[in-house]
N, C-alpha and C positions, 0 to 999 in steps of 0.2 A: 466772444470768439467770432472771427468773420465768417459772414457770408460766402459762399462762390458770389459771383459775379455775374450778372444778365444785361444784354443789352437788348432794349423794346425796341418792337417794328410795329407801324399803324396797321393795323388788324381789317382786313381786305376780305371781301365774298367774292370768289370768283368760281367760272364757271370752265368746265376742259373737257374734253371728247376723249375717248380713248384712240391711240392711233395704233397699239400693238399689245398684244398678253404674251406672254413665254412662262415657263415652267423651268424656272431657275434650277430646281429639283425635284421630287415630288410631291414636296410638301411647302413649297414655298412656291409663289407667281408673282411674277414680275407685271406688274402694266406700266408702261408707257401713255404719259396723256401732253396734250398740247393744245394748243388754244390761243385765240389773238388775246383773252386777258390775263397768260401768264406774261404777256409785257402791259405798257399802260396804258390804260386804258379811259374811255370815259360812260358813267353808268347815271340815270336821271342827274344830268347835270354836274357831278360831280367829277375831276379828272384825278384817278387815283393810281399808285404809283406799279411798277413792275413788278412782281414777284421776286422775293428776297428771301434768301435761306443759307446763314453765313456758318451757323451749329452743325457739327456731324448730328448733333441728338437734338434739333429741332422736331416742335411737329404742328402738324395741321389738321383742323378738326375736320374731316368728311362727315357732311349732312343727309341723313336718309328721311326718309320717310314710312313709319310701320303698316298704315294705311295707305300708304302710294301718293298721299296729295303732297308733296314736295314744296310747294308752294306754301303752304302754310305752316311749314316745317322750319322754313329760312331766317332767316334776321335779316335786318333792315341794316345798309348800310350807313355810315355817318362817312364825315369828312375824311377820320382819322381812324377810325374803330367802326363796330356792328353793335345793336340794338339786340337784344336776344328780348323778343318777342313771348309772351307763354303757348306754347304751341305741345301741347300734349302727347303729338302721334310722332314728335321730334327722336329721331336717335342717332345723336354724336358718338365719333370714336376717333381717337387720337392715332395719328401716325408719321414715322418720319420720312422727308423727302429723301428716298437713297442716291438720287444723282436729279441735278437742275443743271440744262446745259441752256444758258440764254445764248447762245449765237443759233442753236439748231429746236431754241424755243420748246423741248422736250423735258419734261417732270419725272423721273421711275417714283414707283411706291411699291416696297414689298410686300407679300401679304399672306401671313403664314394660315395653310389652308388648318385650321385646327378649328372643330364645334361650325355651329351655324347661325353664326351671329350677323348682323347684316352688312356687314362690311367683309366679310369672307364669302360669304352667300354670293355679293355683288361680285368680288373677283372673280370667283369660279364662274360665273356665266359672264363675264365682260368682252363684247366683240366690238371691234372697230364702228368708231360712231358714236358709240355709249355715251352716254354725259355723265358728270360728276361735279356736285360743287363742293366747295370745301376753301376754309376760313384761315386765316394766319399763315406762317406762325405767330405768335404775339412776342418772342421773345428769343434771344439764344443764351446758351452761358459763353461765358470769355473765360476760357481758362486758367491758371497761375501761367506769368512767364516766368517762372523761377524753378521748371521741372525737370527734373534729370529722366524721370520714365511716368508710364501711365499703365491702369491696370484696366483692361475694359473686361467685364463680367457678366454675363450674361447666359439666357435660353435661348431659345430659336427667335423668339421676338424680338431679342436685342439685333439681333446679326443683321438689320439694316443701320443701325447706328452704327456697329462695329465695322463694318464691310466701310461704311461711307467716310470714319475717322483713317482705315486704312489705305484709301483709296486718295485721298484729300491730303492727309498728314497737315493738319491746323498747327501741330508740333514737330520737330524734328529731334524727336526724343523715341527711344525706342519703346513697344508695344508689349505689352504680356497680356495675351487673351486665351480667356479661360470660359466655354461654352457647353452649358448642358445641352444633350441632344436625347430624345427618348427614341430614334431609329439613323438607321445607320444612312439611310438616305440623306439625313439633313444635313452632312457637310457639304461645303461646297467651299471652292477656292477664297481665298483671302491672299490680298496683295499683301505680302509680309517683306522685310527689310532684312539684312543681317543686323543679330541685335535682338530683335523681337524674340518670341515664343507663343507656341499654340499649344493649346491643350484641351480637347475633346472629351467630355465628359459623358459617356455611356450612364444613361438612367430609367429607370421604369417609370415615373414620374419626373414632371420638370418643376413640379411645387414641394417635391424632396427635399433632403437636404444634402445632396449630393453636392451640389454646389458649394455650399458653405463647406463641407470639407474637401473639397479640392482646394479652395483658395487658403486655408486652413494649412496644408501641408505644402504650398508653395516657398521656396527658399527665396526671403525676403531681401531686395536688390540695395545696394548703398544710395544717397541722393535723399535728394527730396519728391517725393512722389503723387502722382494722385490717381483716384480709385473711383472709375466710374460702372457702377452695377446696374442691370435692370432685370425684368422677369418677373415672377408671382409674389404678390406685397407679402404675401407671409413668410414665403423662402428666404425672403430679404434681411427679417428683421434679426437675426442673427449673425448675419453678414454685416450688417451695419455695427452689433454691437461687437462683434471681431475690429472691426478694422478702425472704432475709437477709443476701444478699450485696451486691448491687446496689441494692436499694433500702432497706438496713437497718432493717425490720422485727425489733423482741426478739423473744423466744417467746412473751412474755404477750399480745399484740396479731395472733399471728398462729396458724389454725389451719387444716391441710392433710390432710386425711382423704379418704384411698382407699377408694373407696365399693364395687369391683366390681377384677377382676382379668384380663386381654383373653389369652383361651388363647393359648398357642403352635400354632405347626403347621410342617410341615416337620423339616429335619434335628436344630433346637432340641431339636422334644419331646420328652421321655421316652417311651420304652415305659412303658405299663402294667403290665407283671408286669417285674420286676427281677430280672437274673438273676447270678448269687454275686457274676462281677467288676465289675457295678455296683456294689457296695458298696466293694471297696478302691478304687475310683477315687473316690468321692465321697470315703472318707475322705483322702485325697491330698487332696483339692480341699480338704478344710476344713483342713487343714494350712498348704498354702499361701494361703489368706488368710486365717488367723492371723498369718501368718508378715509377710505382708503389711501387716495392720492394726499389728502391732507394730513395724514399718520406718515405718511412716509412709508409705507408699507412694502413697495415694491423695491427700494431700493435695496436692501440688504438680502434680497432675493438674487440679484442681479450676479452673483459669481457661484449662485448654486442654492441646495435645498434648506432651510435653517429650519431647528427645533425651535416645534409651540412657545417653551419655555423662553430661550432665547429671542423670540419675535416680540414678545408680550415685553419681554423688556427693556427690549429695542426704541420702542414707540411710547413706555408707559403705559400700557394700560395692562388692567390686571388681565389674567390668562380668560381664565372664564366668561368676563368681558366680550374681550376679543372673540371667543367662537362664534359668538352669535355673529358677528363682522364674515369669521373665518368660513361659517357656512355657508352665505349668501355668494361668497367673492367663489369661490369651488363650484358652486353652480354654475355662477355667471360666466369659466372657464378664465379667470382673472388668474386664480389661482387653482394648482392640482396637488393631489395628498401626494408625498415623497416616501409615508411611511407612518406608521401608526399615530404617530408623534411630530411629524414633521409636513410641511409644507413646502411648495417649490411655485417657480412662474409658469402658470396657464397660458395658451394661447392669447387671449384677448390682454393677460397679463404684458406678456412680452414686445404686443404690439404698443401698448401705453408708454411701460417703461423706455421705449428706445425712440418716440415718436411724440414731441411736446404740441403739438397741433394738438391732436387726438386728447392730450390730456387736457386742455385746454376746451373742450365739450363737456368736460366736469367740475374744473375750478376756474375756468377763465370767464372774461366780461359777460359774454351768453349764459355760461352759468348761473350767474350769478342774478340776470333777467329771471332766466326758468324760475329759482328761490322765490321772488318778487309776485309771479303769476298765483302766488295762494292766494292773493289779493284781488285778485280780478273780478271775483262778484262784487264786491263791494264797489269797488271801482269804476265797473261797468254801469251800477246804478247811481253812484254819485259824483262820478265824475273827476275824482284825485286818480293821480297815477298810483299803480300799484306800488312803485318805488318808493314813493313819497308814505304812502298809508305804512311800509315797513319799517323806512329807514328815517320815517321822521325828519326827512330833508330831498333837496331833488335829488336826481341824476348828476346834475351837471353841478349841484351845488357838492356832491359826494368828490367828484374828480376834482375840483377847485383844491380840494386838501390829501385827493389819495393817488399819489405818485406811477401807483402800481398799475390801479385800472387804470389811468390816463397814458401809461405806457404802452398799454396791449391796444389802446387805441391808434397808437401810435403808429403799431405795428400793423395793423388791422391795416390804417391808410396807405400800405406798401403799394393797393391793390391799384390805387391809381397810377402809377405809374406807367401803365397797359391803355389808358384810355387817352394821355394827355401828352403825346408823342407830336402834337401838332399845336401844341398850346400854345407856342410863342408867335405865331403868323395870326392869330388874333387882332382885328383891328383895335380892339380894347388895351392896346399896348404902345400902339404908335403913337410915339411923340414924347414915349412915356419913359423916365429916366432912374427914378423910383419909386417903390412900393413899401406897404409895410403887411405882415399877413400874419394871419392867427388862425388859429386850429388843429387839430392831430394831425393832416395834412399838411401845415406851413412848411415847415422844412425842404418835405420834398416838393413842391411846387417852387419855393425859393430857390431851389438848387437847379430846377429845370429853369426857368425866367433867365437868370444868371449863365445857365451854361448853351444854352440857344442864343446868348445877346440879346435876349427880349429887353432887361432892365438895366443898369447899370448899381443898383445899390441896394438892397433889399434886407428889410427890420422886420424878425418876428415879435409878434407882443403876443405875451398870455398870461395869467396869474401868476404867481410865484411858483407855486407848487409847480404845477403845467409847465411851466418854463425850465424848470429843474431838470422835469425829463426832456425838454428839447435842446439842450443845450448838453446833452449827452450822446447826443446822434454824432455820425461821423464829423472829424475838426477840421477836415478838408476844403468849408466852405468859407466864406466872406461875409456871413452874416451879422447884422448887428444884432443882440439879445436886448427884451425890454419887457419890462410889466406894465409899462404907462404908454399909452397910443401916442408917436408924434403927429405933427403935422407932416403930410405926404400926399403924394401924387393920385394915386391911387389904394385903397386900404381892401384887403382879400380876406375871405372868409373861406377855409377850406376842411368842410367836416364837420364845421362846429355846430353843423343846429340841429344836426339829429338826436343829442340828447340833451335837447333844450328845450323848456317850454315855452310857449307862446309870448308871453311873456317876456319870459329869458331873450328869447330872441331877438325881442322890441329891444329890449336893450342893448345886446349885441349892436343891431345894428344901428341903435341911436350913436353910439359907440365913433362906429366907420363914419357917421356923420359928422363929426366932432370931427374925425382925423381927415378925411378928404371931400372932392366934391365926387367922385367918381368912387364906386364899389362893386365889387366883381366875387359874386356867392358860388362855389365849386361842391354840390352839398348830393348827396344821391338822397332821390324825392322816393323811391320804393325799392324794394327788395330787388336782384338782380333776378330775371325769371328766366335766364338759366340753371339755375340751382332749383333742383325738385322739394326742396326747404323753402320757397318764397312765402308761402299763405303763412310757415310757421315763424318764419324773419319780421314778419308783417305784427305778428301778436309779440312775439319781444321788445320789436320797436313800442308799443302801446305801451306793456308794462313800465318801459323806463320814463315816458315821460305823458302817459295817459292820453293820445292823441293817434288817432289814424294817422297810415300815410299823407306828408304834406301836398297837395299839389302844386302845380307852378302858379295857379291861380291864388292859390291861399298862400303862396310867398310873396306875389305882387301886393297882393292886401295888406300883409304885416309888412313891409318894405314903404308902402303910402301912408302905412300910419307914421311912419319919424321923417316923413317928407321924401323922399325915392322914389325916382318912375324908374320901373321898368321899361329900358329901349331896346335891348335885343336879350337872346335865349340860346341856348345850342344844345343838344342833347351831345355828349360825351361817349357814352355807354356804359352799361351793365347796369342801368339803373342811373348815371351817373349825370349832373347837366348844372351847365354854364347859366350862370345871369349877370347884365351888365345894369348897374340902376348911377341914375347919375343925380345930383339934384337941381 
């Protein structure tokens, strides 16, 4: 089923001064900020482009500092993107730009005064002068043109998307907005149209479920429609399963974005400091709902509470079996008792069921590394990847035949798209007419070359399997498909040697050798250290192919051994970098 639709923007550090605060109401602040590099600018050497924000529901990450040193808080710029640096005392928070006026070079950002997080903290005391940097956006969605109405949903959080979509009108399609509010202060005017509707949800929480039934009891419009919700990821996840199950919304028509996350308290919360048998119980817990997701478990939960008996032989497995399953999954708040005999969907349940990312921390390609880590003593002292010591074969020799994991890597490579918005102005392109490329990445790098004019003709090659899945990506391109390298201009590597061994890779790129004089590696060398997971990215990557992070230096090396120099380099971001090797 499709996607929505995003169009990237190269990902920009800039810096703005506050020039005004107002109190939109009393619980929401408006600031105004400006600055010579909301237009464009030039920063060490670099000339980078204007500040760009085309999405009502764009956002941009504001950079603080917990310790105050802001400077080592930041990322490094690149040409096209930013470097996220490991900087510990960093704390990013996402928001959207509510109005960008480039002729009066003015930014608003709203900023719901709620808790004392550091980006509320900083509104409330913000006076003229202030500085603020803040990164993006990386990206907008682009709508369906095919929509009769739009349903915008939302807390108090959302109502600078909503205010900015009513304000803008990206569509001339009428509006139905539906906004939980926990005090009667927080409405505040909205440009509305004839046509439209508004609806004001009085709640004593906004992580309720008050929202899901407001929109629950709305009298559903003719047309074709789409459904944009935000607010706290839990209040969500029932909203989202209303509006694909119930009201059958695809995924291209509907977008449901947890904007804020409503702490726990009481018996729920975790301690703070975790102490040894904290960790073999969580590990249990991820066991059992693996174990779980691979039963199918949750699904036949999904329209309500089903009898013991009936689950047991839903899945196949005998009743008494299952409890021991059913006891752990009830703890773990997966699942809750409905009734002596009976079971229903728990919180952490509901969030699975309705969210395939999330389940994919238990049966997808990561998971599937964690499995492999039992091996890691041994591996550690002799030196085989833990994959290899399990599965009796590599990594990359596992994908060569399995469809599936090479799919999710497939999927996994979406992320480049964010860093490679400049890719085609590369001198490693001029003159250059075609290419051929390989790896989980090909595709969409084939599709950017092609749709910038960088190339004119572009051949993926990969194994058969591999190829199977790539030639089930959107039919919209011009590609040729192959399992045998031609001869070609330039031959690209994009992905492929993270889970290849040393080895594997010599081959690889004897490979590119064989097919051109010029080859161009597109490969993320470590873990993205923006993600508070890097050190644990770092030991995954080991397990699959028994090898530290690579560095640029140790790809120069295996690149001179099948004859390659390296002549130039470029860091990308998020971990992510360019090499040009020619022979």
């Amino acid at each position: 089923m499709a996607q929505h639709r995003i169009q990237t923007h190269p990902i920009i550090l800039r810096r703005v001064e506050v020039a005004r605060a107002v109190d939109v109401t009393p619980r929401l602040r408006r600031v105004t900020l400006t600055g010579d590099q909301l237009g464009a600018f030039s920063r060490d050497g670099l000339s980078l482009p204007a500040f760009h924000s085309p999405g009502f529901d764009d956002h941009v990450k504001l950079i603080f500092a917990a310790d105050g040193d802001l400077d080592a808080a930041l990322p490094r710029q690149l040409a096209d993107g930013i470097e996220w640096g490991p900087a510990p005392n960093r704390q990013g928070r996402d928001y959207t730009p509510r109005r960008f006026d480039p002729a009066t070079g003015e930014l608003d950002l709203d900023f719901v005064l709620h808790g004392d997080g550091p980006a509320a903290s900083w509104a409330t005391a913000a006076r003229p002068g202030d500085a603020l940097w803040f990164a993006g956006p990386k990206s907008s969605t682009v709508l369906p043109d095919d929509l009769d109405w739009i349903l915008l949903a939302g807390d108090e959080t959302a109502l600078p998307a909503i205010g900015r979509f009513l304000d803008e009108r990206p569509l001339d399609v009428p509006a139905h907005v539906v906004v939980v509010i926990t005090h009667p202060a927080a409405e505040l005017p909205l440009a509305l149209r004839p046509g439209d509707t508004l609806h004001w949800v009085r709640a004593r929480h906004a992580d309720g479920p008050d929202l899901e039934q407001a929109i629950r009891e709305l009298d559903w419009w003719p047309g074709t429609g789409y459904a944009w919700c935000a607010g706290e990821s839990r209040a969500l996840l029932p909203i989202r399963r209303h509006l694909t199950r119930e009201r059958g919304l695809p995924k291209s028509h509907l977008d449901v974005t947890g904007y804020w996350h409503a702490e726990e308290s009481g018996p729920a919360a975790r301690a703070t400091e975790w102490r040894p048998a904290d960790y073999s119980t969580a590990t249990i817990g991820w066991f059992a709902i693996r174990s779980a997701l691979d039963l199918g478990l949750l699904e036949p939960l999904a329209t309500g509470p089903v009898e013991l008996t009936d689950m047991a032989e839903a899945v196949a497995v005998p009743a008494d079996r299952l409890g021991v399953l059913l006891d752990v999954l009830v703890r773990s708040e997966v699942l809750a008792t409905a009734g002596p005999t009976s079971i229903t969907l728990g919180r952490l349940g509901e969030q699975l069921l309705d969210d395939e990312h999330d389940q994919e921390n238990f049966t997808g390609p990561e998971a599937d590394l964690i499995l492999a880590l039992t091996e890691l003593t041994p591996s550690l002292r002799r030196g085989t990847s833990p994959w290899s010591r399990q599965h009796g074969q590599t990594l990359q020799a596992t994908l060569d035949h399995d469809q599936d994991r090479y799919a999710e890597l497939v999927e996994q490579a979406s992320r480049l798209q964010y860093v490679v918005t400049g890719l085609a102005r590369l001198d490693c392109w001029r003159g250059v007419s075609e290419v051929a490329l390989t790896g989980p990445g090909a595709v969409l790098i084939a599709d950017r070359l092609r749709t910038d004019g960088a190339v004119r003709a572009t051949t993926v090659v990969e194994r058969p399997g591999p190829l199977a899945v790539l030639t089930e990506e959107p039919a919209d391109h011009k590609h040729t498909f192959t399992a045998d390298w031609p001869a070609t201009e330039v031959a690209v590597s994009v992905l492929a040697l993270g889970q290849r061994t040393d080895d594997e890779t010599i081959d690889l790129l004897g490979e590119l050798a064989k097919a051109a004089d010029r080859a161009v590696i597109i490969d993320a060398l470590r873990p993205d250290a923006l993600s508070p997971a890097a050190a644990q990215q770092g030991l995954l990557g080991y397990a699959g192919t028994g090898l530290p992070p690579r560095s640029a230096e140790r790809l120069r090396e295996l690149a001179a051994a099948t004859g390659w120099t390296a002549t130039a380099g470029q860091a990308l971001g998020w971990g992510i970098e360019l090499f040009v090797l020619e022979r």
